[in-house]
C-alpha positions in Angstrom: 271.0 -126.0 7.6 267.1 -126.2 7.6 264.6 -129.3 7.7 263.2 -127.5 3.9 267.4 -127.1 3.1 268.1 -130.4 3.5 265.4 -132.0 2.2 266.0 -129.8 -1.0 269.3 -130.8 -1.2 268.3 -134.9 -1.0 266.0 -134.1 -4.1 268.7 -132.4 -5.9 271.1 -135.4 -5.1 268.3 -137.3 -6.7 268.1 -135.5 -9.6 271.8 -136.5 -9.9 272.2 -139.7 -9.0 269.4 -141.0 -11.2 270.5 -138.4 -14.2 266.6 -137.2 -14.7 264.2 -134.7 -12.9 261.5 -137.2 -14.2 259.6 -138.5 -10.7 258.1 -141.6 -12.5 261.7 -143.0 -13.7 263.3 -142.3 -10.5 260.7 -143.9 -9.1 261.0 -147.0 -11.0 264.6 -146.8 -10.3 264.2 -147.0 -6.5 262.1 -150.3 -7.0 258.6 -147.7 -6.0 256.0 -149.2 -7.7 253.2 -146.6 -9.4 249.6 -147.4 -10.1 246.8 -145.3 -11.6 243.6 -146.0 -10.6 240.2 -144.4 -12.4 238.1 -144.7 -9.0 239.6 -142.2 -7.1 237.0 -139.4 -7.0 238.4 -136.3 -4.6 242.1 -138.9 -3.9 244.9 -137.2 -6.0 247.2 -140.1 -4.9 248.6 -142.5 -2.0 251.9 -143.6 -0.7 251.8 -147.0 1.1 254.3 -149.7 2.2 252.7 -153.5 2.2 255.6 -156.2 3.4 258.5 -154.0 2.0 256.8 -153.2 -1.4 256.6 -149.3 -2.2 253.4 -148.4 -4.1 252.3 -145.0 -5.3 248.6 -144.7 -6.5 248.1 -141.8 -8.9 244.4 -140.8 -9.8 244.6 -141.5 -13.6 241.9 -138.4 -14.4 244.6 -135.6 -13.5 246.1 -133.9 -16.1 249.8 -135.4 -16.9 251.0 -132.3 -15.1 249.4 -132.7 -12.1 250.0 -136.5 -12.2 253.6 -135.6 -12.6 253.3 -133.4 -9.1 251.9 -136.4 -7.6 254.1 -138.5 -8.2 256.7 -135.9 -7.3 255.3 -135.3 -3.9 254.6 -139.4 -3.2 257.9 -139.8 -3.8 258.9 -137.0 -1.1 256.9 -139.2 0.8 258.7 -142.2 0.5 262.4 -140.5 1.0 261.4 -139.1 3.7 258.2 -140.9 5.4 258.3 -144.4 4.4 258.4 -145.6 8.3 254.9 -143.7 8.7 253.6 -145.1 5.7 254.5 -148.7 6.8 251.8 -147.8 9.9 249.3 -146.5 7.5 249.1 -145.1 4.4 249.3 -141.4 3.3 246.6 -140.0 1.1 246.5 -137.4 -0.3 243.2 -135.3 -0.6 244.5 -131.7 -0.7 248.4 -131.4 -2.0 250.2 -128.6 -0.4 248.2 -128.7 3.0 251.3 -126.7 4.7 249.9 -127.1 7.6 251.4 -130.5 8.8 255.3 -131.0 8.8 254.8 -134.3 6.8 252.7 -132.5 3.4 255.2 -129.3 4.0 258.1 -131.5 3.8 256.8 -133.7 0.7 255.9 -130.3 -1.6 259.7 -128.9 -0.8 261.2 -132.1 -2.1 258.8 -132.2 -4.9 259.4 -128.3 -5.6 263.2 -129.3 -5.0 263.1 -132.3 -7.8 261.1 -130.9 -10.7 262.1 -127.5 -10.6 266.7 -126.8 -11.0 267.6 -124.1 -8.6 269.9 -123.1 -12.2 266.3 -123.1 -14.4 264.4 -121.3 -11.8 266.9 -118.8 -11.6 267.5 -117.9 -14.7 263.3 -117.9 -15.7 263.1 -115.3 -12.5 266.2 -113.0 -13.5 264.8 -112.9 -17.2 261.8 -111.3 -15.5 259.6 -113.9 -16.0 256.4 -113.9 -13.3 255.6 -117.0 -11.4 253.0 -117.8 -13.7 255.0 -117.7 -16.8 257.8 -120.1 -15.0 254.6 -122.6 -14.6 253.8 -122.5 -17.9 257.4 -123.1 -19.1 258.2 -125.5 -16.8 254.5 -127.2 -17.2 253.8 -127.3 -13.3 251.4 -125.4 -11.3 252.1 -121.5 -10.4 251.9 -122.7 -6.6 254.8 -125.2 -7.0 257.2 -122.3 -8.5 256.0 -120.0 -5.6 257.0 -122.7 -3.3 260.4 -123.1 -5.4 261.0 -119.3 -4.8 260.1 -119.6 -1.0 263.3 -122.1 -0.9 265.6 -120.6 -3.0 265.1 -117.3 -0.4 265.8 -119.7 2.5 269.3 -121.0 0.2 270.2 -117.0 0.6 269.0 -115.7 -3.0 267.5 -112.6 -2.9 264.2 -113.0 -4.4 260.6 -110.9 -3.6 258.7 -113.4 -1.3 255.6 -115.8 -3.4 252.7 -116.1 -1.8 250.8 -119.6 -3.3 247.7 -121.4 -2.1 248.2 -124.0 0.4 245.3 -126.1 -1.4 246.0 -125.4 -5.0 245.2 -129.2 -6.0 241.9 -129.2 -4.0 
């Protein structure tokens, strides 16, 4: 199993174990504290650890949506980062920067948590485009595109989605 498979399959026992898709719940369930802050002028949001205490910092001028993302993706971060993040902490300037291993690995377990492999399925087999699936799922096109790109590696035969590595720019 893949790095992207496995991490998909922690946000999907998530999803489960905490009975909601909802990133700021779970995150309040897992003791991760999550602050909005009005200052932040190009900072979508931070992860940081400070004597064991889990914070995520969410610029309070995005869109619910893209808050939502956010939190999604600092969570991602704290599943799976939380030892780098108690070095220094991870901002976030550009979501979905594939290229470092750490942002890759934080937008599959935030495309893994807010979209269902069951939803996604069933928006793409109805025929609905990307863009449509964003809109009925209220996240960004990108994120779905990313979704797809995963549920190809699970063995779902799907037309490849090409998405913008710096849609949140």
């Amino acid at each position: 199993m893949t790095n992207a498979l496995l991490i998909a399959k922690t946000a999907e026992d998530f999803a489960r174990k905490y009975g909601t898709r909802n990133p700021f719940k779970i995150a309040q369930q897992k003791g991760v504290h999550v602050k909005y802050r009005d200052d932040y002028k190009k900072l979508k949001g931070m992860y940081l650890v400070v004597l064991n205490n889990r914070f995520i910092y969410i610029n309070s001028t995005l869109d619910e949506s893209k808050q939502k993302i956010v939190c999604a993706h600092e969570l991602g971060h704290d599943t799976l980062h939380r030892s780098e993040a108690e070095k220094a902490f991870i901002q976030e300037f550009e979501l979905y920067d594939m290229n470092t291993r750490r942002e890759y690995e934080a937008n599959v377990f935030a495309a893994s948590l807010l979209l269902s492999d069951a939803k996604t399925l069933e928006y793409i087999y109805k025929g609905y485009d990307t863009e449509r699936i964003a809109k009925i799922t209220n996240t960004d096109i990108n994120l779905v595109a990313l979704k797809a790109d995963i549920l190809i590696h699970k063995g779902y035969k799907l037309n490849e989605q090409g998405y913008d590595s710096k849609f949140l720019k």
